[in-house]
N, CA, C and O atoms as a DFTB+ gen file, in Angstrom:
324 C
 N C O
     1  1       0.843      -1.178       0.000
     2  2       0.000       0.000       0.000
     3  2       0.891       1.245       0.000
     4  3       1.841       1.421       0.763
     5  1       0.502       2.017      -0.871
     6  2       1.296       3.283      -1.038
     7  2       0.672       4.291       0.034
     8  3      -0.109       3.933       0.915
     9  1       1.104       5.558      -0.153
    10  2       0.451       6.661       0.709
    11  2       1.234       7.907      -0.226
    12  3       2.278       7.963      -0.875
    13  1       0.087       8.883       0.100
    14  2       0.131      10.179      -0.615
    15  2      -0.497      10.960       0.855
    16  3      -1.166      10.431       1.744
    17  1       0.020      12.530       0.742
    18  2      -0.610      13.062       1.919
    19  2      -0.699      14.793       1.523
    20  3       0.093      15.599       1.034
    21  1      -1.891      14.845       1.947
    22  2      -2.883      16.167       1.816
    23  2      -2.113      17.051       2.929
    24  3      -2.011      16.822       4.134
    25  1      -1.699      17.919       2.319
    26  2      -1.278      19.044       4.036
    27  2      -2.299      20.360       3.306
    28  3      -2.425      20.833       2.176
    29  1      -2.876      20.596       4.595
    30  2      -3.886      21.908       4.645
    31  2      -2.781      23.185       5.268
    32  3      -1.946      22.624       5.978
    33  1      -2.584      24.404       5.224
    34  2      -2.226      25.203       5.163
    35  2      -3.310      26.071       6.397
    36  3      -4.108      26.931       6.024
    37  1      -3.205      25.789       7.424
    38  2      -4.558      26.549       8.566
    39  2      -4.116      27.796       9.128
    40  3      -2.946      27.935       9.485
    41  1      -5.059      28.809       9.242
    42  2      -4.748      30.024       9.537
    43  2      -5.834      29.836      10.807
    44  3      -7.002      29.457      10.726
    45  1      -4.711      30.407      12.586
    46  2      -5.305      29.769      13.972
    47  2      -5.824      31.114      14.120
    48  3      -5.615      32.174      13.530
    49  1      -6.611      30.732      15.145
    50  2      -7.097      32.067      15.971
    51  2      -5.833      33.497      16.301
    52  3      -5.842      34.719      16.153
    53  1      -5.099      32.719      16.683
    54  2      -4.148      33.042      17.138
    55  2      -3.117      34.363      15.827
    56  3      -2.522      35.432      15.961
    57  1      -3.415      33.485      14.760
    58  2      -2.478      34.509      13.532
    59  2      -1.857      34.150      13.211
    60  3      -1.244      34.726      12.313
    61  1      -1.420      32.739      13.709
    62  2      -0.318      32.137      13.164
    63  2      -0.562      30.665      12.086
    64  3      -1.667      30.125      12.033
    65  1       0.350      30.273      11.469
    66  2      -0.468      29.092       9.998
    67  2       0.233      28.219      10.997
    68  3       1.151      28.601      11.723
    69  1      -0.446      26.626      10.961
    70  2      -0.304      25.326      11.176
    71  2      -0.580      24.245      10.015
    72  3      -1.624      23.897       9.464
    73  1       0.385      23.961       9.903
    74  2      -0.198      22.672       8.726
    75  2      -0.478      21.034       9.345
    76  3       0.129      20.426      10.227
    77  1      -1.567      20.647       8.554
    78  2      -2.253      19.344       9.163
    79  2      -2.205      18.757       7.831
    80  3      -2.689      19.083       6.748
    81  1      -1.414      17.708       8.269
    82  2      -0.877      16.387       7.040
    83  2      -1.933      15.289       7.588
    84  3      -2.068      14.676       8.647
    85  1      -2.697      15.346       6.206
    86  2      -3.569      14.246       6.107
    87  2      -3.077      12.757       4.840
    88  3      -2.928      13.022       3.647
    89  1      -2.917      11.499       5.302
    90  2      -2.564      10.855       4.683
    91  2      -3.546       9.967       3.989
    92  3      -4.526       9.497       4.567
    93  1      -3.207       9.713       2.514
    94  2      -4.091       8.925       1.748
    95  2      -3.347       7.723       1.162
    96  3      -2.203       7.679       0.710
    97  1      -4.567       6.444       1.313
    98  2      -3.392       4.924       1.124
    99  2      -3.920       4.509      -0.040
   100  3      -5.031       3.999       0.105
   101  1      -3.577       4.540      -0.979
   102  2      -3.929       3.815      -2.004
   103  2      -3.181       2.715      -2.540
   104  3      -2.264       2.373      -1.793
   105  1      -3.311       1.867      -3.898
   106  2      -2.673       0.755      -4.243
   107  2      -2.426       0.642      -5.822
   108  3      -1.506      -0.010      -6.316
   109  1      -3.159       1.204      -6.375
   110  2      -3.070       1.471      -8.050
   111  2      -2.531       3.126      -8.751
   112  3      -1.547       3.366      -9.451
   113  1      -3.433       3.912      -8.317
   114  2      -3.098       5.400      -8.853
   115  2      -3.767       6.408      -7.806
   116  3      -4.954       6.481      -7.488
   117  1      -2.821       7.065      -7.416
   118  2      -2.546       8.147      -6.358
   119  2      -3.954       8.875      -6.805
   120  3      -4.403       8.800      -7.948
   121  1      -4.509       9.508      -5.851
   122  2      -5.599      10.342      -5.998
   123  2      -5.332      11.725      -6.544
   124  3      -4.308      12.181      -6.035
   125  1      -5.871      12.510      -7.362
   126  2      -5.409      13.870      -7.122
   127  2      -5.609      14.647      -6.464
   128  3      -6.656      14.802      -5.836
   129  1      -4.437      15.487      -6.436
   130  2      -4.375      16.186      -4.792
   131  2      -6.325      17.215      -4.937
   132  3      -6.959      17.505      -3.923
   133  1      -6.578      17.379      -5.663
   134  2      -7.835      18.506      -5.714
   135  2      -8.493      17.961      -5.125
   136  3      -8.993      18.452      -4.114
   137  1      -8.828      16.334      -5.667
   138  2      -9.955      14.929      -5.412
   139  2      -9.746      14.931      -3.589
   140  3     -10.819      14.921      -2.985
   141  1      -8.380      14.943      -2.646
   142  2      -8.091      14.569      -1.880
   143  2      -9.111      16.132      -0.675
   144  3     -10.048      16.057       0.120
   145  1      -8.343      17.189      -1.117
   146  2      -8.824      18.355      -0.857
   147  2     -10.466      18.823      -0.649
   148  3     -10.975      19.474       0.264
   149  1     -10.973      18.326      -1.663
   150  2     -12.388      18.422      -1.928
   151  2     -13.019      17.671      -0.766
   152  3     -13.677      18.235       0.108
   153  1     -12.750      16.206      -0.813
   154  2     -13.069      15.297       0.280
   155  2     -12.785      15.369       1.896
   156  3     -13.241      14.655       2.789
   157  1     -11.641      16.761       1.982
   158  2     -11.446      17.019       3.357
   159  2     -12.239      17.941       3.948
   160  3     -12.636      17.834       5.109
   161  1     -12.632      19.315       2.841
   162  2     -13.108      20.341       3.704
   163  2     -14.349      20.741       3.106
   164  3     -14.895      20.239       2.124
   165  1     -14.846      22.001       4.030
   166  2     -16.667      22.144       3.610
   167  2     -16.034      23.524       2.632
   168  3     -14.844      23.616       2.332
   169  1     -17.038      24.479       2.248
   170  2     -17.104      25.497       2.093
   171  2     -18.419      25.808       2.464
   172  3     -19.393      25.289       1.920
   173  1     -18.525      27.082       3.856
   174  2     -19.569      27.482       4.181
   175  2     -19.514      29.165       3.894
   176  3     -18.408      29.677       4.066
   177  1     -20.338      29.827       3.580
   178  2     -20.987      31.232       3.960
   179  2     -20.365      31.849       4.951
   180  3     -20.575      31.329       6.047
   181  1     -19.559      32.929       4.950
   182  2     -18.728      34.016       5.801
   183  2     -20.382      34.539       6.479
   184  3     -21.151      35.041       5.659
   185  1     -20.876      34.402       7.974
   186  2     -21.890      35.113       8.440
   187  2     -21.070      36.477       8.193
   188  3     -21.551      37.332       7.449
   189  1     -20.068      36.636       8.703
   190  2     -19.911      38.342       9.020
   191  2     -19.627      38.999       7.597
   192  3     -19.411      40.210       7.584
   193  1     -19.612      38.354       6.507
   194  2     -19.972      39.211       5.289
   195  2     -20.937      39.786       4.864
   196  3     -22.069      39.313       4.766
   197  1     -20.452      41.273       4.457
   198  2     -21.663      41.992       3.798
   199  2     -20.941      42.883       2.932
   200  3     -19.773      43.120       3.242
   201  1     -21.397      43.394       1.952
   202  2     -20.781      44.150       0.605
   203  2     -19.741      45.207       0.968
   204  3     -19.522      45.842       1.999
   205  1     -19.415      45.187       0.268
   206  2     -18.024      46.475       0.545
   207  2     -17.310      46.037       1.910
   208  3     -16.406      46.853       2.091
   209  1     -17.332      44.876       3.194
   210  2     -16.482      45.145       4.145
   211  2     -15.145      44.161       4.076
   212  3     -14.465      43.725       5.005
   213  1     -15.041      44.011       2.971
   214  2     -13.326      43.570       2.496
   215  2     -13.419      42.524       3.292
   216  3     -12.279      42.288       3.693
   217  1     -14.468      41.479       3.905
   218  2     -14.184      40.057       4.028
   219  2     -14.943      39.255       2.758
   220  3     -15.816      39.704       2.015
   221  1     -14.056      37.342       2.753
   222  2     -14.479      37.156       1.922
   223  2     -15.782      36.322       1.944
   224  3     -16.265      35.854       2.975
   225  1     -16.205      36.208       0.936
   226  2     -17.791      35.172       1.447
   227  2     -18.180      34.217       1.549
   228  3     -19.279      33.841       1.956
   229  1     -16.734      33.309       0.943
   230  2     -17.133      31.712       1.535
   231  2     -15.701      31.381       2.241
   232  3     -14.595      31.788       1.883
   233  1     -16.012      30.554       3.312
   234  2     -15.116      30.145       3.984
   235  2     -14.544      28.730       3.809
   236  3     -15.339      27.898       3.371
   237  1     -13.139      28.272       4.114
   238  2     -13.021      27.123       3.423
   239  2     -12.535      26.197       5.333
   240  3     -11.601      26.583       6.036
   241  1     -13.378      25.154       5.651
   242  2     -12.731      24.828       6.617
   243  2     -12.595      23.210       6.580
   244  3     -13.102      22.392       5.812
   245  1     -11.649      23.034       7.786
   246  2     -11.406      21.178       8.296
   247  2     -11.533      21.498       9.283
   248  3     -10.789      22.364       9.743
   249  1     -12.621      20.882      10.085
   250  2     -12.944      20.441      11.482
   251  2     -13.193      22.015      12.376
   252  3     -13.113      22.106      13.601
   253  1     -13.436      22.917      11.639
   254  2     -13.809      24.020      12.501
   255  2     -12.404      25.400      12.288
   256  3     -12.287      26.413      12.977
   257  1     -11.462      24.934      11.051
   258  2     -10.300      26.048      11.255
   259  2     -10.367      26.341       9.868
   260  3     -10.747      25.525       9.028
   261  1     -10.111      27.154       9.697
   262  2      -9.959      28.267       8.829
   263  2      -8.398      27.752       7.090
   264  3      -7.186      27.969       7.119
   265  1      -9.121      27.181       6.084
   266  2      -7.838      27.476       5.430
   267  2      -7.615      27.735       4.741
   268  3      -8.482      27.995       3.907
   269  1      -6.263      27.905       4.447
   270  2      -6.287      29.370       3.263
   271  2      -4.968      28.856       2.446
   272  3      -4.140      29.617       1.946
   273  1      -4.917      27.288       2.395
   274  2      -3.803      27.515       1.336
   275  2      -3.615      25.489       1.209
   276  3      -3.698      24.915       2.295
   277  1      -3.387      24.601      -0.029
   278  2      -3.015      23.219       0.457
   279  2      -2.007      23.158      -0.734
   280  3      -1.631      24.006      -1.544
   281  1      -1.661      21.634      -0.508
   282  2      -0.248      20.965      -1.106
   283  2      -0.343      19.644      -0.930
   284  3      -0.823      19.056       0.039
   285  1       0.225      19.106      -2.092
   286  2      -0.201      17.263      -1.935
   287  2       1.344      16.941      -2.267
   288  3       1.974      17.540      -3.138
   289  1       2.043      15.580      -1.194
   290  2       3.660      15.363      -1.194
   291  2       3.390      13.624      -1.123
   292  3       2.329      13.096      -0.789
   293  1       4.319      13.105      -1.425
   294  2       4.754      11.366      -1.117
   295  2       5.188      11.150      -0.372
   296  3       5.339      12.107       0.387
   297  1       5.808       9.715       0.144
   298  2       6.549       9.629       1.582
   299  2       7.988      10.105       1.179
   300  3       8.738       9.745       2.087
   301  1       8.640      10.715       0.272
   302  2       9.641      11.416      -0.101
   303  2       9.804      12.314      -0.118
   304  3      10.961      12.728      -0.042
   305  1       8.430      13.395      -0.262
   306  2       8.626      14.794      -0.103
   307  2       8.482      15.754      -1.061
   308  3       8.857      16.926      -1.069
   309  1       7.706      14.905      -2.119
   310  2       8.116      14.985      -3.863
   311  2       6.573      15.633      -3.687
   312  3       5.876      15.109      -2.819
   313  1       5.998      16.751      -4.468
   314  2       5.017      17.935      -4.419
   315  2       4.352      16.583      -5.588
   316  3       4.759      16.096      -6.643
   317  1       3.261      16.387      -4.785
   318  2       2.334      15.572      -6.597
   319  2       1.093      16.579      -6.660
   320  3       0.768      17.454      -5.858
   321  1       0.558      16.222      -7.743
   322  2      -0.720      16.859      -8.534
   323  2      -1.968      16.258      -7.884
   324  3      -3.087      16.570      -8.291
């Protein structure tokens, strides 16, 4: 069994980014990283948006945090698609 792994890019309460490496096992052909991404997080509705106040209007989260950026790697370290 191979493995491929999803890292999310999380922006904390706090201000500072944490990344959360999520691993995927497959046996024939690696998932793509979008396919992997899609399957991790929601996209909900910014409540505190409203026109003109420079937030944005959908939010992208895993398990309740905020993220704003991903990347898909092998057990080598090698960036896949």
């Amino acid at each position: 069994m191979k493995v491929v792994f999803l890292i999310l890019v999380i922006f904390t309460k706090g201000g500072d980014l944490k990344y959360e490496k999520i691993p995927f096992y497959y046996s024939e052909e690696p998932p793509l990283c979008e396919e992997m991404f899609e399957e991790k997080v929601k996209y909900i509705k910014n409540p505190n948006y409203t026109e003109g106040n420079n937030e944005i209007w959908i939010l992208v989260k895993y398990k309740k945090q905020n993220v704003i950026a991903h990347f898909c790697q092998n057990n080598e370290g090698t960036y896949v698609r």
